[in-house]
C-alpha positions in Angstrom: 135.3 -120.1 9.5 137.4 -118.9 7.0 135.3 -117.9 3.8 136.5 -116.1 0.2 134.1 -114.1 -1.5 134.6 -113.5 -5.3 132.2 -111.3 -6.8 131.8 -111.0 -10.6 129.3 -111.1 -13.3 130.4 -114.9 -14.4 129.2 -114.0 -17.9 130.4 -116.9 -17.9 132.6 -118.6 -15.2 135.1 -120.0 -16.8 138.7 -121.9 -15.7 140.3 -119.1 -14.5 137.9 -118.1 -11.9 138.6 -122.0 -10.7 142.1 -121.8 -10.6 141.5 -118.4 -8.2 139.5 -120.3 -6.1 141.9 -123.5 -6.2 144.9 -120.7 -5.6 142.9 -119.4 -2.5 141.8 -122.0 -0.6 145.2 -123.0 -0.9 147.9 -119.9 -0.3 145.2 -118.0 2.0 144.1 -121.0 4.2 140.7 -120.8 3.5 137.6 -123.5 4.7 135.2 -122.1 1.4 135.3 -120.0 -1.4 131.7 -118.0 -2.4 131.3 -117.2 -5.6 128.8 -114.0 -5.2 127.2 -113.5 -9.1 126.1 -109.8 -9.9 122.0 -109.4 -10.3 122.9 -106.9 -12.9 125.5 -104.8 -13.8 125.8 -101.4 -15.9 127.2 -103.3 -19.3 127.1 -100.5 -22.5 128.7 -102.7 -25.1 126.3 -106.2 -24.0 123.1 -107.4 -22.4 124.2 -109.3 -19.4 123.1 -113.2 -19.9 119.9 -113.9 -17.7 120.9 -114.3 -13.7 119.2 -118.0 -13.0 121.3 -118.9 -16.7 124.9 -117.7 -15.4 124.0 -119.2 -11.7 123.2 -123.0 -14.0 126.5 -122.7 -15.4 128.1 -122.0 -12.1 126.4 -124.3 -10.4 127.8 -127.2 -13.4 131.0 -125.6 -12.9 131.3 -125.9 -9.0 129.6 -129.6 -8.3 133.3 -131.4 -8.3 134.4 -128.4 -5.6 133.1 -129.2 -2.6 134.7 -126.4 -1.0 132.8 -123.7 -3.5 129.9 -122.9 -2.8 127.6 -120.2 -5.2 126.6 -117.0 -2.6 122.9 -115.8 -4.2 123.1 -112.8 -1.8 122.9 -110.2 -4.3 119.9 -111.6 -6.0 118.0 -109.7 -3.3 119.2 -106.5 -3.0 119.0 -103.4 -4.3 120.6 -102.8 -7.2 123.2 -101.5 -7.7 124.3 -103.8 -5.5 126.9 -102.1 -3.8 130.0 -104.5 -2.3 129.6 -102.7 1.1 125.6 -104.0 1.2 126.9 -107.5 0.0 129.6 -107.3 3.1 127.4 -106.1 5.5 124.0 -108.0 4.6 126.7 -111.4 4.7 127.7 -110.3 8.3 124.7 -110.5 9.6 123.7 -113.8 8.5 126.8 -115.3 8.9 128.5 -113.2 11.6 131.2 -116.1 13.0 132.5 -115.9 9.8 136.0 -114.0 8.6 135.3 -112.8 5.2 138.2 -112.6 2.5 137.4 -110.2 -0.4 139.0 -111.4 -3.7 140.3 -108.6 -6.2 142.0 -108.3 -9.3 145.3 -106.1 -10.4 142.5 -103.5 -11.7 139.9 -103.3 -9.0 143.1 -102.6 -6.5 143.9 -100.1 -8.4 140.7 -98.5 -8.0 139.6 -99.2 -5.0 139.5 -96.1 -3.4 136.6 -95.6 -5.4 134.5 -98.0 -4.3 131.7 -96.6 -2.1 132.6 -96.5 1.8 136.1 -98.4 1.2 137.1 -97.4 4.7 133.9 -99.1 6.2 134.3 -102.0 3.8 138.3 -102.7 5.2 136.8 -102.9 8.7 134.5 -105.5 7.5 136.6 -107.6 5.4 140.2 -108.5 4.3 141.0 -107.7 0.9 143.0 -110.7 -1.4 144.9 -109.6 -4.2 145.2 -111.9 -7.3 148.4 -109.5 -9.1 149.5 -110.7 -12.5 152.6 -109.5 -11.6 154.4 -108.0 -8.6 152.7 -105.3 -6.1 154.5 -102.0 -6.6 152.7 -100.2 -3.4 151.5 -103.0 -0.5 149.3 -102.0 1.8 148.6 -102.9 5.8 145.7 -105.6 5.7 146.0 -106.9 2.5 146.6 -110.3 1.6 149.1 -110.8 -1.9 148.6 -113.1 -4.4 151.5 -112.5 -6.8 152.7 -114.0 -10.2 149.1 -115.4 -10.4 148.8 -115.8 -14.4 146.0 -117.8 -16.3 145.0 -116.7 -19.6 141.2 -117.3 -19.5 138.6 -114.2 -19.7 134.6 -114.2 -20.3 135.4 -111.7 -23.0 137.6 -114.6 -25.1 134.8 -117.4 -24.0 131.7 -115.2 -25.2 134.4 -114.7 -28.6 134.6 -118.5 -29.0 137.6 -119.9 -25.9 135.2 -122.5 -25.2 138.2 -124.6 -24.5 138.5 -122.4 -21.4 135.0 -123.3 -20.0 134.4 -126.9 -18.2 132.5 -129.3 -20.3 129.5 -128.9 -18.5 129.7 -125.2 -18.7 130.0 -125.6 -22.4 127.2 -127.9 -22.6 124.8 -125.2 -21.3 126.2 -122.6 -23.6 125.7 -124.6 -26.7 122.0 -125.9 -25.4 120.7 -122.3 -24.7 122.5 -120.4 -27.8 124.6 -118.3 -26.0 127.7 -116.0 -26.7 126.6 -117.2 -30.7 126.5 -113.6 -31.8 129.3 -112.5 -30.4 131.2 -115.6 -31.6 129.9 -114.6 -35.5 131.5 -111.2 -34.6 134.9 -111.8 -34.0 135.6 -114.2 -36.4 133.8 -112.2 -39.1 134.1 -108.6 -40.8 131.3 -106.2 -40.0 129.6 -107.1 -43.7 129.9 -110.8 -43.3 128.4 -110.6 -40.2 125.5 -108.7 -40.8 125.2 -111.2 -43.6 125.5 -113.8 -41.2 122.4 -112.1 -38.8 120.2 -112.0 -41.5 120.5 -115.5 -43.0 119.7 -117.0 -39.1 116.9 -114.6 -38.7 115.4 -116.4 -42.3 116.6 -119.6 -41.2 114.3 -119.2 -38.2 111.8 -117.8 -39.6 111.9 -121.2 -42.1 112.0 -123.3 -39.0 109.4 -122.4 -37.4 107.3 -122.3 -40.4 108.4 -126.2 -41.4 108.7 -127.8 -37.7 112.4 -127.7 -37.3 114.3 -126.8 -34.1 114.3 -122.6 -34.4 117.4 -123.0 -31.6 119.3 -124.8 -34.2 118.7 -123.0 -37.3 119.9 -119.9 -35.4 122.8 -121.1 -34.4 123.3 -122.9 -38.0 122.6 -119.9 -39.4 125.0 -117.7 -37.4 127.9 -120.0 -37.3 127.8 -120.7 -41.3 130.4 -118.8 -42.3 132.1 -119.1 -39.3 135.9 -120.0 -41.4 134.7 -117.5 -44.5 137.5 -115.1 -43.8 140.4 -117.3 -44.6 142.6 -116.6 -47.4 143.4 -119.0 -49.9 146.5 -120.3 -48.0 145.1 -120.5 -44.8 142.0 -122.7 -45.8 144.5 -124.7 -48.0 145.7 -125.9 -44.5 142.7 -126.8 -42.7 141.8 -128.6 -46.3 144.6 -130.5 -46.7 144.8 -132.2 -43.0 140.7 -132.5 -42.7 138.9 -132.7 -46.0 141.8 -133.7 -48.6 138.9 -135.5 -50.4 137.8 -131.6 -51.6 141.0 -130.3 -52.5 139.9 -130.5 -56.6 136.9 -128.4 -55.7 136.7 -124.7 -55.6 138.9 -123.2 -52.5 136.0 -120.9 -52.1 133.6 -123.4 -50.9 136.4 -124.8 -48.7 134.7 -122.7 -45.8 131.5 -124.4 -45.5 133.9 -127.8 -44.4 136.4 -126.0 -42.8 133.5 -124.3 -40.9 131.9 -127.7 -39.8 135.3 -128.8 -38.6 135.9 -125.8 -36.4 132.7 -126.1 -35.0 133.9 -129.2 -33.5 137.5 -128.7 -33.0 137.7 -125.1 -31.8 133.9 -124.5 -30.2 133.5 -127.9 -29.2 130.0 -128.2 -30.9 128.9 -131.6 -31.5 125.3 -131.5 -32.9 125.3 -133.3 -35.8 122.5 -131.5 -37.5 124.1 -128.2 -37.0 127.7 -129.5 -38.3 125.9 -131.3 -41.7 123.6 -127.8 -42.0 127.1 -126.1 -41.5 129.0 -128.3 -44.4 126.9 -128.3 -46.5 125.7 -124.6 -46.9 127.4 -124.1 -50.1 127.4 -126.9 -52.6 123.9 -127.9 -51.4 124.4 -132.0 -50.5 121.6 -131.8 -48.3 120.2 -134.4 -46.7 118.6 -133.0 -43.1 115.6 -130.2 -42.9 117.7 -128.0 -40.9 120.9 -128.2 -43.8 117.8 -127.3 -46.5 116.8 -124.3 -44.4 120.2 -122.9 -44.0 121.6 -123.4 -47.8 118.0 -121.4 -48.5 118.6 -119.0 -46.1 122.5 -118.4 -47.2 121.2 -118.0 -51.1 117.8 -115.9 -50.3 119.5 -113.6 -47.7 117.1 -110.6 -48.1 120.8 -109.1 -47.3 121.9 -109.7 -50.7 119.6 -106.9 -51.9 117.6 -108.5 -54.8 113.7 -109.8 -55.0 113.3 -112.9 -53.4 109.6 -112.7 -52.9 108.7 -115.7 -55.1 111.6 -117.9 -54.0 111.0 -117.6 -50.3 106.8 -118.2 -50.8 107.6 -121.2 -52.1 110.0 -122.2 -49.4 107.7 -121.2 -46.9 105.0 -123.0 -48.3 106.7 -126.1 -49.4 110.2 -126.9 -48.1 111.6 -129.6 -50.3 110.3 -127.9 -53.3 111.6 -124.4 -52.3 114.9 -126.4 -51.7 114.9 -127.7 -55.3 114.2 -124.2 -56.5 116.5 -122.7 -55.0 119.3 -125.1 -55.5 118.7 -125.0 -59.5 119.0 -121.5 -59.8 121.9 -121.8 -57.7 123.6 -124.8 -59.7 123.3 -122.4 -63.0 124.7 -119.9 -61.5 128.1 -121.7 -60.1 128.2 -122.9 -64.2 128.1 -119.2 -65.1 131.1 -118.3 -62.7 132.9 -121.7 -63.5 133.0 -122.6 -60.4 133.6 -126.8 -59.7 131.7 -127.7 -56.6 
């Protein structure tokens, strides 16, 4: 048998590594293509997602593929899991098999510097997936040229959720994930701190009143997800989704432009997280969650003034805390003549 073996972290798999594996089993005439996840890996800008969470969404993302199978072989061995250990610790349990290694443009670039290459060729045949065309070929190598697709974990963990299958995206939006990182590339460094600290309240709030905390977090994260629009820009979004708010204030346009993005560009359907979402700034709040997050937003301890008596109230009693909070806040919109 004929098998593939592509090795990555799948932080998370996503439609490119399918269309690899679709490519493969095609142009290289394989039987299977293994999908071999990384234990752990020596990330310094990110902690790696948890192992059994990565294998999950693999496992939603492979069920249509008969021919794809996950390979958990690393999950046992000594880290760092070197590819030569995967290769050999394979060919002994599987030793009728012909292995296929699967590499990128970049790791063919490098490979010479992967630990006992020369061993490693003698165990396996090396694929190359090229972007473009192979300047220097090589004896033993397979060539995959031309092969383009524009999907990455990086863009997916930064919100390309339209690159992740349904079920994949499912998972991600269940457990939380890639929410952070989201916030971050869609906000400036100051509006995303701001952004940390009104989930971390909104939590805190949550869990104090009986709400979901997984929610609130990702409410609170995700709040001022369209903030960074200009005037023009939100005018746009405004003017095809919400015409019914174009009289208001353009800078409260975000908090509906926000809830529309959540669905339309992350794919996130929760209807108490959109509502919390839209209704963050002019404070029509009619869930739990949407009164935690239009607190949190207003009391950010971020903000740098004394919130002490506001948030014992909210702690204590939500609805009344709510009221407070929304008072103060309704006298000060009239003092910046703003129409919400």
């Amino acid at each position: 048998m004929k098998i593939g073996l592509l090795g990555g972290t799948f932080d998370p798999i996503h439609n490119g590594h399918l269309a690899i594996a679709k490519t493969a089993l095609k142009q290289l005439r394989l039987d299977q293509v293994w999908f071999v996840p990384s234990l752990k890996t020596p990330l310094k800008d990110r902690v790696l997602t948890p192992f059994e969470l990565r294998v999950a969404m693999m496992e939603k993302a492979l069920q249509p593929y008969r021919r794809m199978k996950i390979c958990l072989v690393e999950k046992d061995l000594p880290t760092p899991s070197y590819t030569i250990n995967t290769v050999r610790t394979l060919k002994k349990q599987v030793p009728d098999a012909d292995f296929v290694w699967i590499i990128g443009d970049d790791q063919y670039a490098n490979l010479d510097h992967w630990k006992d290459v020369d061993q490693l060729r003698q165990l396996v045949q090396f694929a190359v997936f090229s972007r473009q065309g192979i300047a220097v070929k090589q004896p033993g190598f397979l060539y995959v040229e031309n092969f383009a697709h524009s999907a990455s974990s990086t863009a997916v963990r930064q919100g390309a959720l339209k690159d992740v299958p349904k079920s994949v995206r499912r998972i991600i939006h269940d457990s939380g994930l890639y929410v952070e990182e989201i916030a971050k590339a869609y906000c400036h460094p100051r509006r995303y701190q701001h952004c940390v600290s009104v989930s971390e309240l909104a939590v805190k709030l949550a869990k104090a009143h009986g709400v979901n905390p997984r929610k609130a977090y990702i409410a609170g994260m995700l709040h001022d997800i369209a903030k960074g629009l200009d005037e023009e820009a939100a005018r746009n979004w405004i003017e095809v989704y919400w015409p019914q708010a174009l009289d208001q204030s353009w800078k409260i346009w975000h908090q509906y432009i926000g809830a529309t993005w959540l669905k339309t560009r992350l794919y996130l359907y929760d209807r108490e997280i959109i509502e919390a979402v839209r209704e963050h700034t002019t404070g029509d709040c009619r869930s739990d969650l949407a009164k935690i997050i239009y607190i949190a937003d207003k009391i950010d301890p971020g903000r740098g003034y004394d919130i002490r008596r506001q948030l014992a109230v909210c702690m204590k009693d939500l609805d009344q805390g709510f009221h407070l909070v929304q008072q103060e806040q309704k006298m000060y919109l009239r003092k910046e003549g703003l129409n919400v």
